[in-house]
Biotite code that builds the C-alpha atoms (Angstrom):
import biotite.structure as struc

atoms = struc.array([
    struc.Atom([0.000, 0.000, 0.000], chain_id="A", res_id=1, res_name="UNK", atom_name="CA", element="C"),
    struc.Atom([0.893, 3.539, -0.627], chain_id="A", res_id=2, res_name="UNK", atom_name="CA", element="C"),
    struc.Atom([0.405, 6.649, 1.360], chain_id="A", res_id=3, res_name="UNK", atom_name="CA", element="C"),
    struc.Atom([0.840, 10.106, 0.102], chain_id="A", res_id=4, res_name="UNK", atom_name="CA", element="C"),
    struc.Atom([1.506, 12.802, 1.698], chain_id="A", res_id=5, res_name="UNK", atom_name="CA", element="C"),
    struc.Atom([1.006, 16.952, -0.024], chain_id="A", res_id=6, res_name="UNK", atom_name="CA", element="C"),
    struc.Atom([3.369, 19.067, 1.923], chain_id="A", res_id=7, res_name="UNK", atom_name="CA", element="C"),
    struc.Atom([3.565, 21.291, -1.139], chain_id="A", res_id=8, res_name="UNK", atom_name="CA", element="C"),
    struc.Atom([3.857, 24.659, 0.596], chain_id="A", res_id=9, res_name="UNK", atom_name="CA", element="C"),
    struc.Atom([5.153, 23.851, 3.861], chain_id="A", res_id=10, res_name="UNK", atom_name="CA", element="C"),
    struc.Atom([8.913, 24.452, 4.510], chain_id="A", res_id=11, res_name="UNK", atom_name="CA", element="C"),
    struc.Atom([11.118, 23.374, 6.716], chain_id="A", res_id=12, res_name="UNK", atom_name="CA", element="C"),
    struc.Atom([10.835, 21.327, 9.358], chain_id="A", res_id=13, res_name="UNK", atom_name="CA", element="C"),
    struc.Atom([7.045, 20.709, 8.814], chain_id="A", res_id=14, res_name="UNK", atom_name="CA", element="C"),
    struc.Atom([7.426, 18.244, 5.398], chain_id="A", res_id=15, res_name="UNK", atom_name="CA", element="C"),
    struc.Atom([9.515, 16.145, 8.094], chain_id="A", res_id=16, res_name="UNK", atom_name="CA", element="C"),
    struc.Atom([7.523, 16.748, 11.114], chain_id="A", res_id=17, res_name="UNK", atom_name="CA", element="C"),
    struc.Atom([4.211, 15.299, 9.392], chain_id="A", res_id=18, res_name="UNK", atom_name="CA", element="C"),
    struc.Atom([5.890, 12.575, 7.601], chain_id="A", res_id=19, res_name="UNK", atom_name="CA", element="C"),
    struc.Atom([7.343, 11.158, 11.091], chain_id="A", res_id=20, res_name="UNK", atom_name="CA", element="C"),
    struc.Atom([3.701, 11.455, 12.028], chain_id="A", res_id=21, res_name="UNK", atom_name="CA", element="C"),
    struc.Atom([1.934, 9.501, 9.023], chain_id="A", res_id=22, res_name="UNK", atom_name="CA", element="C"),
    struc.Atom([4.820, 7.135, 9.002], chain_id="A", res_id=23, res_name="UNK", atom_name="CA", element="C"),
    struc.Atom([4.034, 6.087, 12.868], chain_id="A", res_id=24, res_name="UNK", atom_name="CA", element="C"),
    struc.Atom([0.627, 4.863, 10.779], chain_id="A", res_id=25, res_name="UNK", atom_name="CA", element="C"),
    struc.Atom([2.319, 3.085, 7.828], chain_id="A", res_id=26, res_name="UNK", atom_name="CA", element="C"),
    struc.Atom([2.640, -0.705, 7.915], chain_id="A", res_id=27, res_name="UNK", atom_name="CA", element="C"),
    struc.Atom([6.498, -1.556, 8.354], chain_id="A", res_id=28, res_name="UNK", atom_name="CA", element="C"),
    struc.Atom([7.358, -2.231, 4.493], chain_id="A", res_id=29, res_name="UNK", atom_name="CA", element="C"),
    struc.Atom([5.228, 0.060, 3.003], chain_id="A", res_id=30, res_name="UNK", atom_name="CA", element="C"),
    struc.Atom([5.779, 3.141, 0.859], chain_id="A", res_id=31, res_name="UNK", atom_name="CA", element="C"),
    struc.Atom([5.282, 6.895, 2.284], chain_id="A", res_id=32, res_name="UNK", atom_name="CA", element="C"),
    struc.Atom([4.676, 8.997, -0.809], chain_id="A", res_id=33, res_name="UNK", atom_name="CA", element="C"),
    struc.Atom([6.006, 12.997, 0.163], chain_id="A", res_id=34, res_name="UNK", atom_name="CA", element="C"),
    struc.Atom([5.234, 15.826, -2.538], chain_id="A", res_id=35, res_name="UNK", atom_name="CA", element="C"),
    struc.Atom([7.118, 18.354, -1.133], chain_id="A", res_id=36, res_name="UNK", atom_name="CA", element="C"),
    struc.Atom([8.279, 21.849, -2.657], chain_id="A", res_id=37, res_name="UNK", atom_name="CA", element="C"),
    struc.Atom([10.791, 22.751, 0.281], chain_id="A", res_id=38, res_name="UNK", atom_name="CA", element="C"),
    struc.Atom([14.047, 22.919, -1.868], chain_id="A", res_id=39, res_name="UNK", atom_name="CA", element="C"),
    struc.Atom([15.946, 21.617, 1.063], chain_id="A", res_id=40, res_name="UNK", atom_name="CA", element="C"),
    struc.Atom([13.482, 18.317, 1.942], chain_id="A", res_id=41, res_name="UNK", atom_name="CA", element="C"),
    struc.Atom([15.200, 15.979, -0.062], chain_id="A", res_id=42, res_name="UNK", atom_name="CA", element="C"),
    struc.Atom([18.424, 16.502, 1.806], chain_id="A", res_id=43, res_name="UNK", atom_name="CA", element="C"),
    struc.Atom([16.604, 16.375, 4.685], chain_id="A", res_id=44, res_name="UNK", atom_name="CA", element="C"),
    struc.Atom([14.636, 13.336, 4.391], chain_id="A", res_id=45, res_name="UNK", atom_name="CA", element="C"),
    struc.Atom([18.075, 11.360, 3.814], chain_id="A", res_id=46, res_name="UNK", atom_name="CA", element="C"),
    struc.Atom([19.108, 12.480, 6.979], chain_id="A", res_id=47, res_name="UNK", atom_name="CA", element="C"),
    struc.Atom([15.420, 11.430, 8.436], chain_id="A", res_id=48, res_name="UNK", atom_name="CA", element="C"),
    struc.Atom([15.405, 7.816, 6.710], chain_id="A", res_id=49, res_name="UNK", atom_name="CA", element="C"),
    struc.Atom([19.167, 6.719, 8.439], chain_id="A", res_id=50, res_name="UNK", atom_name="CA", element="C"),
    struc.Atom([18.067, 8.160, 12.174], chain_id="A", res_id=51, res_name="UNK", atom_name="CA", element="C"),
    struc.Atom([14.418, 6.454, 11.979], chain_id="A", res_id=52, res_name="UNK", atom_name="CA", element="C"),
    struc.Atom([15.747, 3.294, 10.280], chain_id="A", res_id=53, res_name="UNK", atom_name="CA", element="C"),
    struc.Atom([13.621, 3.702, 7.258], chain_id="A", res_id=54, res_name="UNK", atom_name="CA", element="C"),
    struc.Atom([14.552, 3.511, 3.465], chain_id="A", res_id=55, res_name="UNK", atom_name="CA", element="C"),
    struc.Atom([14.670, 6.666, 0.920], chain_id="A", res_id=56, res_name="UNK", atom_name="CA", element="C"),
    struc.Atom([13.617, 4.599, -1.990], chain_id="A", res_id=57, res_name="UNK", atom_name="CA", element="C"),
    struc.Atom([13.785, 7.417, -4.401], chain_id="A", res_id=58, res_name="UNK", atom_name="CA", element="C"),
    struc.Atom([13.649, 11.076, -4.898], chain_id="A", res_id=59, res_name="UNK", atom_name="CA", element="C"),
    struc.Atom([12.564, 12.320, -8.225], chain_id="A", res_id=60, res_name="UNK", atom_name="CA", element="C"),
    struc.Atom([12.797, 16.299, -9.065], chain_id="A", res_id=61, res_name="UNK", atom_name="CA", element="C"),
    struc.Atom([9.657, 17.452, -11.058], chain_id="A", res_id=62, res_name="UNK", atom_name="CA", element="C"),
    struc.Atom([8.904, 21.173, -12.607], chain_id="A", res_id=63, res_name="UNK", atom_name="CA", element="C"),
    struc.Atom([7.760, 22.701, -9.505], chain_id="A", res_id=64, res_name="UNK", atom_name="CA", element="C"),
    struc.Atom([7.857, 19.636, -7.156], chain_id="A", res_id=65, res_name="UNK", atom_name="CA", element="C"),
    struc.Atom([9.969, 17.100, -5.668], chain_id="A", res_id=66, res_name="UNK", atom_name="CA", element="C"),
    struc.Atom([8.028, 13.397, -5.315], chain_id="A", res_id=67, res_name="UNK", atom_name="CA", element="C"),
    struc.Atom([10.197, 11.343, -2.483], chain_id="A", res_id=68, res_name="UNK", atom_name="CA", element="C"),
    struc.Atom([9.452, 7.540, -1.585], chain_id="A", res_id=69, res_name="UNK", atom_name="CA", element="C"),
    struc.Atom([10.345, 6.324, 1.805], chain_id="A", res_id=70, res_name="UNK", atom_name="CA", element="C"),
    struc.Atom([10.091, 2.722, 2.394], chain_id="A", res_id=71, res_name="UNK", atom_name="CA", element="C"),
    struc.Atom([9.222, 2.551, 6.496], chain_id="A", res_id=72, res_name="UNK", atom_name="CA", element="C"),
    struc.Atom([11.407, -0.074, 8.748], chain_id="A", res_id=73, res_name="UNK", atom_name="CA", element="C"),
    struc.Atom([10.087, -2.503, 10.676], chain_id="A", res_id=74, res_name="UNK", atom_name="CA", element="C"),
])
C-alpha cells in the first residue's frame, strides 16, 4: 500500500515533522509517498530515513515539485 503525503507549501521542518507522524501509521514495508516543494526536503529526508531506520527509496525532481518515496522499517 501507498500513502501520500502533499506538503507542497510547507517548509522546513514541517514536510519532516508530518511525515514522522503519518509514518508512525504506515505498515512496516510500506511506501510513504512525500510531494514536497521545500528545496531543502530531499536533503533532509536522507538524513530522516538513516536516524528512523527507514529507506529513501527514491527522490525524483519534477517542474515545480519534488516526489520522495520512503520505504518505512520494521
Amino acid at each position: 500500500m501507498i500513502t501520500e503525503l502533499d506538503a507542497r507549501g510547507l517548509i522546513c521542518p514541517l514536510p519532516v515533522l508530518k511525515a514522522r507522524k503519518i509514518l508512525k501509521t504506515v505498515e512496516p514495508g510500506e511506501i510513504l509517498v512525500v510531494l514536497t516543494t521545500d528545496p531543502g526536503a530531499p536533503k533532509d529526508f536522507e538524513h530522516f530515513c538513516t536516524t528512523t531506520g527507514s529507506e529513501l527509496v527514491a527522490v525524483e525532481h519534477l517542474a515545480d515539485h519534488a516526489r520522495i518515496e520512503i520505504r518505512r522499517g520494521a
